[in-house]
C-alpha positions in Angstrom: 72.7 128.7 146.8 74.9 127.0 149.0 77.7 128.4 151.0 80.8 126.6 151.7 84.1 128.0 153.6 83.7 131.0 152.7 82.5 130.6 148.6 79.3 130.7 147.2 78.4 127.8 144.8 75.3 127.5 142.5 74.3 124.9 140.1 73.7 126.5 136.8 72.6 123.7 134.2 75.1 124.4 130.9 72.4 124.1 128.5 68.8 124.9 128.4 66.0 122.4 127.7 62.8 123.4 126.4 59.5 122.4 127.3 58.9 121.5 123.9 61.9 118.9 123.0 60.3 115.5 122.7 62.4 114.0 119.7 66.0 112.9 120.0 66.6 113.5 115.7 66.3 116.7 114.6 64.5 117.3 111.4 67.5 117.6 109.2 68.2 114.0 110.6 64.9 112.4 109.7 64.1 110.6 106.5 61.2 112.4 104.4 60.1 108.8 103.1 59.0 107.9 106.1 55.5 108.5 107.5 55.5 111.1 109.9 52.7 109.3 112.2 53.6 106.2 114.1 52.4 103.3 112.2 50.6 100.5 114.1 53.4 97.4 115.0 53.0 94.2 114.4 52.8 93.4 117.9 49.4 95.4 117.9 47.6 92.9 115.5 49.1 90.3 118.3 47.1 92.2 120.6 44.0 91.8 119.4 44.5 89.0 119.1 44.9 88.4 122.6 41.8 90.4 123.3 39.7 88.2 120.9 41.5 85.0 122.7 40.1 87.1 126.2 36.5 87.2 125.0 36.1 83.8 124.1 37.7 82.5 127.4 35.1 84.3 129.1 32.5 83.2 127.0 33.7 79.2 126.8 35.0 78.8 130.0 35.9 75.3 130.7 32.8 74.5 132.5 31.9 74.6 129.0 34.3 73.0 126.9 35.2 69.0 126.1 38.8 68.8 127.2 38.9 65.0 127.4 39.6 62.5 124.8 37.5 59.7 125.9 34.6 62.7 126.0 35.4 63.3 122.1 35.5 59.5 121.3 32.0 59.0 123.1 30.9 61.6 121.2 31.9 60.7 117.6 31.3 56.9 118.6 27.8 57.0 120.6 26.4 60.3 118.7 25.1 61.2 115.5 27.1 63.8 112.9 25.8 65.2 110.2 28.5 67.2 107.2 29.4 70.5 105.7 31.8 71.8 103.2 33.7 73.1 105.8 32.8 71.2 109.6 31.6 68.6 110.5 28.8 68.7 113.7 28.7 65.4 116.1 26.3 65.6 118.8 25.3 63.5 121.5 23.1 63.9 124.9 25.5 64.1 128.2 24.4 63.1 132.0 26.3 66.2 133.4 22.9 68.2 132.3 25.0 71.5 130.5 25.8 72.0 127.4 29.5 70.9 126.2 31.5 72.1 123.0 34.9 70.6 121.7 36.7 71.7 118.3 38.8 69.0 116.4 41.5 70.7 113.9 43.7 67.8 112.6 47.1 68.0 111.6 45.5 67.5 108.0 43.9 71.1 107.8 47.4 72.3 108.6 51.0 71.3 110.2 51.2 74.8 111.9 49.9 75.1 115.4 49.2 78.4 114.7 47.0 78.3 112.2 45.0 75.0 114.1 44.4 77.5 116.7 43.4 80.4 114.9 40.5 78.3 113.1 39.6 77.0 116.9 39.6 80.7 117.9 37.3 81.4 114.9 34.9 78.5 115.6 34.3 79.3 119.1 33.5 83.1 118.2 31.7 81.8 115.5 29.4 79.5 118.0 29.5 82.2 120.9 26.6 84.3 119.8 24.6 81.1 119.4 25.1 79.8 123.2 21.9 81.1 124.3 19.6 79.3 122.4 21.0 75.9 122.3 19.7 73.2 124.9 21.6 72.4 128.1 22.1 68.7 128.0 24.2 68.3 124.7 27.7 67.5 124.1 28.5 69.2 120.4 31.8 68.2 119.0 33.0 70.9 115.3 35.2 68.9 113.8 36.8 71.2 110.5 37.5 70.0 107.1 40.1 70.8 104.6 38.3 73.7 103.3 38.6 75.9 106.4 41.6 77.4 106.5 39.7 79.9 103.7 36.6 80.7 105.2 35.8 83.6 107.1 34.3 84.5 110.3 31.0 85.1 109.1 31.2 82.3 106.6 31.6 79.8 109.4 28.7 81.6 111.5 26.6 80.7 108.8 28.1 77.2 108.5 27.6 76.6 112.3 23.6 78.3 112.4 23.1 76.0 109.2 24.5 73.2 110.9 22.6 73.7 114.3 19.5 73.9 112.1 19.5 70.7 110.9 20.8 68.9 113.6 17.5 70.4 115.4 19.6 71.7 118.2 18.4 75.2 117.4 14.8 76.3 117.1 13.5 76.9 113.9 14.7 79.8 111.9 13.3 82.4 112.1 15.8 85.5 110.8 18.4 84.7 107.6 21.8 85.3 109.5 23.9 87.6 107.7 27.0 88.9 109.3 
């Protein structure tokens, strides 16, 4: 309470709020159709997205990546390649004494850059879980063909293990991978 000249003012709010209001519609206002629980966005599936696109950074960082053309054109001209239904895997021995991976997705599997780099994206997970038992000493160039764009994350796993397998770049196998 505050006193002024000789009058006593109070602030007195001139309606009540409860504790419980959250909504600005009122339940007459809301359309039963409607689910009552938020619904995920499509934003969210961006998200993940991002997370995935996260992960892989960490796990190709550019220490381990062929970013250079004249490193993909010594690969595919000096190296050997062997072919799938859906990649193709070139392979050659570097003097930099690490292991190296680049991904090819030509304008031919689609005009859209988004879907080029959501088959990169899939490759590189796809190869991740297999960094630990290939050789230091190797650049490894996936190059994808038309096919791609259909397959699957554990369908290009396979494709990639099979791949490594003949190449001899992986150890013999041992377990059937099934994802």
């Amino acid at each position: 309470m505050e006193e002024r000249e000789g009058r006593h003012e109070t602030y007195m709010a001139t309606q009540a709020h409860s504790a419980l209001t959250r909504t600005w519609f009122y339940e007459t206002h809301v359309d039963s159709q409607w689910p009552s629980h938020s619904e995920s966005s499509p934003r969210q599936g961006a998200l993940e997205a991002y997370r995935l696109v996260l992960y892989i950074v960490v796990a190709l960082n550019r220490a381990l990546r062929l970013r250079k053309s004249s490193e993909f054109q010594r690969v595919r001209q000096q190296g050997r390649s062997i072919t799938s239904r859906l990649l193709i895997l070139a392979w050659v021995p570097n003097e930099v004494g690490r292991l190296r991976i680049g991904f090819v997705v030509s304008k031919r599997i689609s005009k859209l850059a988004v879907k080029r780099n959501r088959v990169k994206r899939l490759l590189s997970e796809a190869i991740r879980r297999h960094l630990s038992e290939l050789p230091a000493g190797w650049d490894i160039v996936l190059s994808a063909r038309n096919y791609i764009t259909a397959a699957d994350l554990p369908a290009l796993e396979v494709e990639i293990v099979n791949l490594l397998h003949r190449a001899r770049l992986l150890g013999p196998e041992t377990e059937q991978t099934n994802v």
